[in-house]
C-alpha positions in Angstrom: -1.5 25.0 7.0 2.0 23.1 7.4 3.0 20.9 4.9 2.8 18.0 7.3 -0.8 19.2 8.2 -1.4 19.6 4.4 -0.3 15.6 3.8 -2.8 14.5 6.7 -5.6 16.6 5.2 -5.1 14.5 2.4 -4.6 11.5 3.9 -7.8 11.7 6.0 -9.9 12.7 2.5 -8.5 9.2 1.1 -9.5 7.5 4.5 -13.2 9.0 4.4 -13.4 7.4 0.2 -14.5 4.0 0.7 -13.0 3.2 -2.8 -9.5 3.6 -1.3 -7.4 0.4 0.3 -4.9 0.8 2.3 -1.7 -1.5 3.3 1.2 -1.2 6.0 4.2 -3.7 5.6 7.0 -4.4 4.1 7.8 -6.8 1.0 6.5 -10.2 2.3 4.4 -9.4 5.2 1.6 -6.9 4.6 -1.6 -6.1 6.1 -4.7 -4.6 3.8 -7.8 -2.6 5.1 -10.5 -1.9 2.5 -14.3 -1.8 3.0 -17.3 -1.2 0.4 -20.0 1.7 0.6 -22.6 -0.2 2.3 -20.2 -2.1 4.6 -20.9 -0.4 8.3 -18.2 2.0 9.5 -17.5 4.2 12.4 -15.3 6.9 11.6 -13.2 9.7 14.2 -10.9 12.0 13.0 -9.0 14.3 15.9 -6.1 16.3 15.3 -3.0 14.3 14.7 -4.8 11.1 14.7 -7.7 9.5 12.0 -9.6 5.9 12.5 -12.2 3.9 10.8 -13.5 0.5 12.4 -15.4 -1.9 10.7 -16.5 -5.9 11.9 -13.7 -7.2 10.1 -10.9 -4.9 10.5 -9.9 -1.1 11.7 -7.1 1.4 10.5 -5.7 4.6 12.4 -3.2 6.9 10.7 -1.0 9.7 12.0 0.3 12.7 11.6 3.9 13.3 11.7 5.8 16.1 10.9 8.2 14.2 8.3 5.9 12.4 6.1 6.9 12.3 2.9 3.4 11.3 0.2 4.8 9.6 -2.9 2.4 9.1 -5.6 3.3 6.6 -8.4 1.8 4.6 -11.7 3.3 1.7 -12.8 2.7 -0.3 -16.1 0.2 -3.1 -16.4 0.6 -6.4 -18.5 -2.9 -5.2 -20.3 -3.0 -2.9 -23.2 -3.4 0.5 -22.4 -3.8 0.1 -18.5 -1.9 1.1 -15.4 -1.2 0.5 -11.9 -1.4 3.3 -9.2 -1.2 3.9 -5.3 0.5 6.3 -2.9 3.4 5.1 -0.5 3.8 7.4 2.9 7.5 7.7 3.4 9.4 8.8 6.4 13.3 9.2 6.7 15.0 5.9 7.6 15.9 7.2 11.0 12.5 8.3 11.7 10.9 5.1 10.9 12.2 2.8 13.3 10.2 0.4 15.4 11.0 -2.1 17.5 13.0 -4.1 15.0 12.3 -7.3 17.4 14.1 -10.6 16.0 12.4 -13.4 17.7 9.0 -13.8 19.0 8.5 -11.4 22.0 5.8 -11.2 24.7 5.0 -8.0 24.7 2.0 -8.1 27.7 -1.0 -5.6 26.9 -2.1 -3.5 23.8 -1.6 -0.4 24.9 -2.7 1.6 21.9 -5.5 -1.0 20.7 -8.2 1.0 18.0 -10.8 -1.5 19.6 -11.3 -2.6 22.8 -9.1 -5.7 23.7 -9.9 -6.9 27.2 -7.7 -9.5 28.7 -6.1 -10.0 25.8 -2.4 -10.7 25.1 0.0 -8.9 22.8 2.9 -10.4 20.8 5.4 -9.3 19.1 6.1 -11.9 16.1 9.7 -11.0 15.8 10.3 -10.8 11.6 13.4 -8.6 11.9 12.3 -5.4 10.0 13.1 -2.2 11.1 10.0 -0.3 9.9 7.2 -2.5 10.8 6.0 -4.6 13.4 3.9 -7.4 13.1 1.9 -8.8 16.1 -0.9 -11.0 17.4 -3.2 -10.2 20.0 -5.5 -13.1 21.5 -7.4 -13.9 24.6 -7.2 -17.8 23.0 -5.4 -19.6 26.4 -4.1 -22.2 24.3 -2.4 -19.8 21.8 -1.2 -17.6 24.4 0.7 -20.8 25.8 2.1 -21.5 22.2 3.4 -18.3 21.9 4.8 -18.0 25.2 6.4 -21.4 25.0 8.2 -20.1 21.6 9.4 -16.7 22.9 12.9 -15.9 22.4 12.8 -18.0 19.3 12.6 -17.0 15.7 8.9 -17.6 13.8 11.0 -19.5 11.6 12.7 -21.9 13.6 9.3 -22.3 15.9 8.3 -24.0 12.7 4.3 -24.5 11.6 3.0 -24.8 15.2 3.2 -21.2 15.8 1.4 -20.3 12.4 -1.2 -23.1 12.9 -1.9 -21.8 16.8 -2.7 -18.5 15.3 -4.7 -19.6 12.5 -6.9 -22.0 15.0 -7.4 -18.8 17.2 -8.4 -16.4 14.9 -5.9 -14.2 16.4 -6.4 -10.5 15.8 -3.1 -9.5 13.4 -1.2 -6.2 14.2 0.5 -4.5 12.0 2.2 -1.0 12.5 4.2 1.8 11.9 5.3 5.3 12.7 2.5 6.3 10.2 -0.4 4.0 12.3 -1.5 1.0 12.6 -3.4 -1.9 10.4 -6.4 -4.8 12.9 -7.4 -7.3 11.4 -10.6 -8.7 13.3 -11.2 -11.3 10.5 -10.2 -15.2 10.2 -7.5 -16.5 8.4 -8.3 -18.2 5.2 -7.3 -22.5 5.5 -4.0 -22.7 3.9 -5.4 -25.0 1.1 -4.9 -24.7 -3.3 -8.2 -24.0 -3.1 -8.3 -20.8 -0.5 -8.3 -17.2 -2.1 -7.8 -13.3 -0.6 -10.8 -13.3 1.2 -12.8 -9.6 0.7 -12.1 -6.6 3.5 -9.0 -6.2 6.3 -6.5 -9.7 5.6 -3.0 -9.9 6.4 -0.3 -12.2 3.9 3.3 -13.3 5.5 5.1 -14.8 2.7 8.2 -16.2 4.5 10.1 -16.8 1.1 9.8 -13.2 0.1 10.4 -11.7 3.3 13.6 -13.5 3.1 15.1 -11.3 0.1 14.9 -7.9 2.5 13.2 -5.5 0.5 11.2 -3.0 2.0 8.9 -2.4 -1.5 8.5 -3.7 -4.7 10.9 -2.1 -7.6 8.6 -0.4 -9.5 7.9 1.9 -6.6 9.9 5.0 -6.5 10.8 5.4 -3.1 14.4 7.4 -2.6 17.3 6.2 -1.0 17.3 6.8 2.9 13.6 6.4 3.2 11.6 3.9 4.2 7.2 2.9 3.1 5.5 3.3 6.4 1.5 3.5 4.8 0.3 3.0 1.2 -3.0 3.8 -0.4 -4.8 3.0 -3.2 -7.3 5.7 -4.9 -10.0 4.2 -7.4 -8.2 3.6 -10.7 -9.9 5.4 -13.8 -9.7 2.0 -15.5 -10.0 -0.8 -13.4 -12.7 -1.7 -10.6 -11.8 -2.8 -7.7 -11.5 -6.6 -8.8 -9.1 -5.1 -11.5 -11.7 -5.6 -14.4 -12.0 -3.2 -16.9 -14.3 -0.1 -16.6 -15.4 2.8 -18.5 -12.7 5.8 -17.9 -13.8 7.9 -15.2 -12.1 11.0 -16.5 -13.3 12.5 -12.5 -11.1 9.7 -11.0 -7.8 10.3 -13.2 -7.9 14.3 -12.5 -8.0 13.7 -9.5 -5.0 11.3 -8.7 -3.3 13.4 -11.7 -3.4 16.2 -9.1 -1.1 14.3 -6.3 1.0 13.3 -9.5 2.0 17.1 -9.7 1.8 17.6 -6.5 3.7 15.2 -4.6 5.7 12.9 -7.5 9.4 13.8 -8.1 9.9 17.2 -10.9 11.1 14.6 -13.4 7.6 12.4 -13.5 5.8 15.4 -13.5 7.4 17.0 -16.4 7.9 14.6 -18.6 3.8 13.3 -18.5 3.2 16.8 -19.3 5.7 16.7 -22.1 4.2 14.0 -23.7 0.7 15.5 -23.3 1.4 18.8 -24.3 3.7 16.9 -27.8 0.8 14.9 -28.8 -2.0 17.5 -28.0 0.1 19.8 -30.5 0.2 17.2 -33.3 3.8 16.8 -32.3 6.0 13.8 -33.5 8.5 11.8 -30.5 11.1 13.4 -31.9 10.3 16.1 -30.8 10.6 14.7 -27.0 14.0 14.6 -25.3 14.1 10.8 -25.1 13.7 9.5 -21.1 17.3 8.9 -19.8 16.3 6.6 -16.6 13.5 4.1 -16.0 11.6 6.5 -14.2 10.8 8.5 -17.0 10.3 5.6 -19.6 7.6 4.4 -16.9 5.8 7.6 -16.7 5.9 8.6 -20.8 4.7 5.0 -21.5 2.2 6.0 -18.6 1.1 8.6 -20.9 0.9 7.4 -23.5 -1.8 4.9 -22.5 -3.7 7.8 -20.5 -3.7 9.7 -23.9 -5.3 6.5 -25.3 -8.5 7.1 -22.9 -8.1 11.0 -23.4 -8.4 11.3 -27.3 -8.8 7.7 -28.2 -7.0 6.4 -30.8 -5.5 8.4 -33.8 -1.7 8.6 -36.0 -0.1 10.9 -34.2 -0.7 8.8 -30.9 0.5 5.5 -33.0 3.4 6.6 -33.9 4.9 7.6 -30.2 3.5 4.4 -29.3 5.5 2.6 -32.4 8.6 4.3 -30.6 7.6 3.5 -26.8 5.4 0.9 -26.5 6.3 -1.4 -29.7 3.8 -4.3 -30.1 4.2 -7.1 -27.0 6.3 -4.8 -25.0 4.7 -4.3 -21.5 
């Protein structure tokens, strides 16, 4: 098996878990596909290509030959827990898409998961190079909205465009050189009171968009790369509303598995560092101290996974006393 068949294999096991989310976006505009065990699904999996369609949103990844899977964990502002999710990289020159800067007719969905009729396909023009992020709608009076605005920039077309596609219940488009993100489901009002609705939703968050990022800093992804996919396995500690839940020692093997399998050498060795120190009674002493933030992340990482390992005891307080000092996060 080739390595990029090895990374799809993987892929497609995360895709058939019903506990793992997905996204495809960039920092400010993102689209998220999730679904729950009893939520209806059709699944197909062929051999570069993998889907699964639900009422409310569908998701196709692909193979390619130069994708890169980046596992990370990141630190959470509650004692003793952690973030976690996969980003799918690809080279920066292998990632481009259309890059379109204004809104852009783009006539038919050509490579639409679900059927989409008469429908029209737009390109809403946000300027990234990785990602793009389209409508598709059969709605006539949104079709003339967007046609009426194109050549212009979703900015400067101002709150009618965003309003016309909320009215419509557009389908939202997001995708990549890694596959694509539909999103069958209405957009919640724009109102204090409206909340991230359950299953496939999209956000666009002009103000963060803006800045130019491509992912958040506390996700290791190497210069001359660029996110094209992320995923999200089951966390060992948190359900999937992030509340607290038993460790699920089954969970954490296996997403420690990618950890050593995909993450950079210097993640991997220093978790098992600290995990082969404080097994052995060890002191932090006895621990080269981490020279970049990567490695502080991952031993602080550690130290909190040791916490559910063992539980508490001294040798694990004082490492902590070192590394995690009381109100540090």
């Amino acid at each position: 098996m080739t390595a990029s068949a090895f990374i799809f294999d993987q892929l497609c096991q995360l895709l058939d878990d019903t506990g793992t989310g997905w996204s495809l976006g960039t920092f400010g505009a993102i689209a998220e596909f999730n679904r729950h065990e009893q939520e209806d699904a059709s699944l197909a999996r062929q051999a570069n290509t993998a889907e699964v369609v639900t009422s409310l949103g569908a998701i196709r990844i692909l193979d390619n030959t130069y994708a890169r899977l980046l596992p990370y964990e990141s630190l959470s502002k509650l004692k003793n827990a952690w973030s976690q999710g996969i980003v799918i990289c690809l080279p920066a020159s292998d990632a481009t898409m259309a890059g379109n800067t204004v809104i852009t007719d783009l006539g038919t969905d050509e490579d639409a998961i679900t059927p989409a009729g008469g429908s029209r396909f737009f390109d809403l023009g946000l300027a990234v190079p990785h990602v793009d992020f389209c409508v598709r709608t059969n709605d006539p009076t949104l079709i003339h909205v967007l046609q009426k605005h194109t050549g212009t920039a979703l900015l400067t077309a101002g709150d009618s465009v965003s309003s016309a596609i909320r009215a419509a219940g557009a389908v939202r488009v997001f995708r990549s050189r890694l596959g694509r993100i539909e999103v069958y489901q209405d957009i919640p009002p724009d109102s204090p009171a409206s909340h991230t609705p359950t299953g496939p939703h999209t956000h666009l968050i002009m103000d963060l968009l803006a800045r130019g990022r491509t992912h958040a800093a506390n996700i290791p992804v190497a210069n001359g790369w660029l996110p094209c996919l992320a995923a999200y396995p089951p966390n060992p500690i948190r359900a999937g509303n992030g509340d607290l839940k038993s460790f699920d020692h089954e969970t954490f093997r296996r997403f420690q598995s990618l950890i050593t399998t995909f993450s950079s050498p210097e993640v991997a060795t220093i978790k098992r560092q600290v995990f082969d120190a404080i097994d052995g009674g060890k002191l932090p002493d006895s621990l080269r101290p981490p020279t970049t933030r990567m490695e502080r992340t991952a031993l602080r990482v550690a130290l909190r996974q040791c916490h559910h390992l063992h539980g508490s005891s001294d040798i694990l307080d004082r490492w902590k006393a070192v590394y995690e000092p009381t109100g540090r996060q």
